[in-house]
VOKETOR-130165 format. One record per residue (C-alpha): residue in three letters; x, y, z. Coordinates in pm, whole numbers, plus 50000, padded with zeros to 5 digits. Example, Ala and Ser with C-alpha at 12.3 -4.5 7.8 and 13.67 -1.06 7.14 Angstrom:
2
SITE,Ala,51230,49550,50780
SITE,Ser,51367,49894,50714
//
This chain:
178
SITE,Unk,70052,85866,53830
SITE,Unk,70032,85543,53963
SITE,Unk,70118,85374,53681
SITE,Unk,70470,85589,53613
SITE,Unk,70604,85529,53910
SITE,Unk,70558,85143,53888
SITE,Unk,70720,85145,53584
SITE,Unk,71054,85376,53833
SITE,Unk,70955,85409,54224
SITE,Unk,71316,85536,54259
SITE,Unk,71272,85802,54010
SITE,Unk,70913,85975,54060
SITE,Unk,70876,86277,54244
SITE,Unk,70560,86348,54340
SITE,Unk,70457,86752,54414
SITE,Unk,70119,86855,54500
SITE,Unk,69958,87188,54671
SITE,Unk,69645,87087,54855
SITE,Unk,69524,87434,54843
SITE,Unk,69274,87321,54525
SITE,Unk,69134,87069,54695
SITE,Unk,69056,87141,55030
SITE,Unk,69101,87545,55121
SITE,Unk,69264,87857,54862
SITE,Unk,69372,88035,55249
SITE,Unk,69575,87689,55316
SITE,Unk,69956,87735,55201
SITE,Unk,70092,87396,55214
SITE,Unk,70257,87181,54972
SITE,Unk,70400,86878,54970
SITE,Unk,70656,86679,54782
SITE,Unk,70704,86309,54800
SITE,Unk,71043,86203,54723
SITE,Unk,71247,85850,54678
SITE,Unk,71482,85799,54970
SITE,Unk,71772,85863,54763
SITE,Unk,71642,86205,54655
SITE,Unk,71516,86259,55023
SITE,Unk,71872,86212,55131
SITE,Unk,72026,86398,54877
SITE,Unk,71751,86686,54978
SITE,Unk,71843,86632,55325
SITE,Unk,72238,86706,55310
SITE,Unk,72165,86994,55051
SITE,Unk,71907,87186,55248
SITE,Unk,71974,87234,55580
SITE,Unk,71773,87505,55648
SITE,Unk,71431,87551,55475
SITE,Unk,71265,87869,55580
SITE,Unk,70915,87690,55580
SITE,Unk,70633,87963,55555
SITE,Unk,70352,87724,55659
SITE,Unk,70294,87724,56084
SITE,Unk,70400,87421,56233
SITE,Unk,70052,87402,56368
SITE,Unk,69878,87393,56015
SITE,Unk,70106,87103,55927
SITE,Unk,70048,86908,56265
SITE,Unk,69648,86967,56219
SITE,Unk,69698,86845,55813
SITE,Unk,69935,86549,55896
SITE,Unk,69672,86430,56173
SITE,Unk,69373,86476,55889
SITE,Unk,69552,86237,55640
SITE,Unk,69647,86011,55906
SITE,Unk,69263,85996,56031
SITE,Unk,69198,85917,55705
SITE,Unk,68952,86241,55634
SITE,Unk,69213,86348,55353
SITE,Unk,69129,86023,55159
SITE,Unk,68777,86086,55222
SITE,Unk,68812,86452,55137
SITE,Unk,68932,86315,54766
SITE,Unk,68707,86057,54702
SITE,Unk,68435,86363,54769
SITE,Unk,68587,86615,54552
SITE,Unk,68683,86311,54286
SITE,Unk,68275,86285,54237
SITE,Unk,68202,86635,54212
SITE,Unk,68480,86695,53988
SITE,Unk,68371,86389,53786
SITE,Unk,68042,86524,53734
SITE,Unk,68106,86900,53686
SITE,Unk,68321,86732,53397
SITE,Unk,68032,86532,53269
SITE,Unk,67797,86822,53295
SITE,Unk,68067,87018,53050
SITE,Unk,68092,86761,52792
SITE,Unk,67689,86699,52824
SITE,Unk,67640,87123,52741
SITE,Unk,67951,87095,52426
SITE,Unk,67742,86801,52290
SITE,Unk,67419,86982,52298
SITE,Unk,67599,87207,52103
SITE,Unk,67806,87027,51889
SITE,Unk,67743,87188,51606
SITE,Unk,67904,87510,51701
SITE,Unk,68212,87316,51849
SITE,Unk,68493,87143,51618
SITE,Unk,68695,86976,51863
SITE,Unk,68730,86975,52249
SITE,Unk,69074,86869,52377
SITE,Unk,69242,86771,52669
SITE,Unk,68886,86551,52822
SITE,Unk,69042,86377,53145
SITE,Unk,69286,86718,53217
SITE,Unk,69108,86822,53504
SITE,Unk,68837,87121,53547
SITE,Unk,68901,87298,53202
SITE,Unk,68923,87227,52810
SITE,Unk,69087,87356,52542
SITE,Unk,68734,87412,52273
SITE,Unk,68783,87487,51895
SITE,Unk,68481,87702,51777
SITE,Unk,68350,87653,51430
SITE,Unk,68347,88039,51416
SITE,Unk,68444,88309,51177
SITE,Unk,68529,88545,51457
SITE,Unk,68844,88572,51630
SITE,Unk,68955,88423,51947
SITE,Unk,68948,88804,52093
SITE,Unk,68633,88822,51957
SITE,Unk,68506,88518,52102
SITE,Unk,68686,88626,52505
SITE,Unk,68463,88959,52459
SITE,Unk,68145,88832,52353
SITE,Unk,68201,88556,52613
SITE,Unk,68283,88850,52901
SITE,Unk,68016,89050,52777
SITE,Unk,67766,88795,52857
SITE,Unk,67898,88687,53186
SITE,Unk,68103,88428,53078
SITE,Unk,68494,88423,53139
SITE,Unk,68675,88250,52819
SITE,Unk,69090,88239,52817
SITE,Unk,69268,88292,52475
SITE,Unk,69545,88024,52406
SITE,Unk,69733,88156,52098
SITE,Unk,69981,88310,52309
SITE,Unk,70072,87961,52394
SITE,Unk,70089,87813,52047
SITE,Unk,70392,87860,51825
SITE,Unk,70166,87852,51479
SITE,Unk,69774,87877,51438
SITE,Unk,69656,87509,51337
SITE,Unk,69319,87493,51140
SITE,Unk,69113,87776,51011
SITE,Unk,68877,87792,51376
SITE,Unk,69009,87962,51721
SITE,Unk,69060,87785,52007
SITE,Unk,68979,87930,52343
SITE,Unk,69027,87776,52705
SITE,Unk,68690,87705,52930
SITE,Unk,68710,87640,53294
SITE,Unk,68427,87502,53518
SITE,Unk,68605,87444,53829
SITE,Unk,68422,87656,54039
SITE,Unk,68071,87642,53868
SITE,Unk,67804,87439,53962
SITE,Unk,67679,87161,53689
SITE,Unk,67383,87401,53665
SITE,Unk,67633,87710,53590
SITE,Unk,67820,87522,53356
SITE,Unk,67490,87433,53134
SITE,Unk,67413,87798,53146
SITE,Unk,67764,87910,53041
SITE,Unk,67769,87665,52745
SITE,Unk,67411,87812,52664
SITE,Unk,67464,88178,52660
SITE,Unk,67807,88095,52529
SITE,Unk,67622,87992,52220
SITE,Unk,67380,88231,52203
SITE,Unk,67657,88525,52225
SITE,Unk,67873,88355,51938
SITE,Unk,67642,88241,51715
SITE,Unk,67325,88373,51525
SITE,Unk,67018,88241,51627
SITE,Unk,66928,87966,51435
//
């Protein structure tokens, strides 16, 4: 992001919910806007009906200006880092079941192609079956590319250990033993 808006500071908009990274219960978002888009905002809404309790936002705005916020990120930056390492480790173990992995620096999920004869509903029920959640994605694609489906794994909220394990039985569910 950083980059983009050197390139324009007067024409990125930044919007955010910190919900992900710090609690699911906290309701606050945040946009950061260029002055002239702040004052445009300003003399368009003049009243917001803001659902989040003034003292939530007093306790947050004193967090990030202690500087536990940036600390807060730098934290979840590492774990994310290597729950994201630990995925790509468990594909590559595997790689011969996998054809391509997409979308590597996207956050906490990837879009996997699996060198499979099955289908991609196929693939979400064996996956469920064995404990293991797996999203479809051809709703979101105009045309089927290649001759292999392409499901959606997240590991946001599994430990590096999980993750290993969900690539594993993953494999085992899909694929004959070899």
């Amino acid at each position: 992001m950083a980059s983009i808006q050197s390139l324009a500071p007067e024409k990125v908009i930044y919007i955010g919910r910190i919900s992900k990274t710090l609690l699911p219960v906290t309701n606050i978002s945040y946009a950061v806007l260029p002055n002239e888009v702040l004052s445009l905002f300003h003399s368009r809404v003049t009243e917001y009906d803001q659902p989040v309790s003034r003292l939530d936002q007093l306790t947050f705005a004193q967090y990030v200006s202690n500087g536990y916020w940036y600390k807060h990120l730098q934290k979840v930056r590492k774990q994310y880092e290597e729950k994201s390492k630990a995925f790509f480790d468990a594909i590559s173990q595997n790689s011969q079941y996998f054809v391509e992995v997409e979308a590597k620096d996207t956050g906490l999920h990837a879009f996997v192609t699996v060198k499979s004869s099955k289908s991609e509903s196929e693939l979400i029920k064996l996956g469920k079956m064995n404990g293991v959640q797996v999203y479809g994605t051809s709703r979101y694609r105009y045309q089927m590319t290649g001759k292999y489906p392409t499901v959606l794994l997240g590991y946001g909220a599994l430990s590096c250990k999980e993750i290993h394990l969900g690539i594993k039985l993953l494999t085992e569910a899909w694929f004959e033993p070899v």
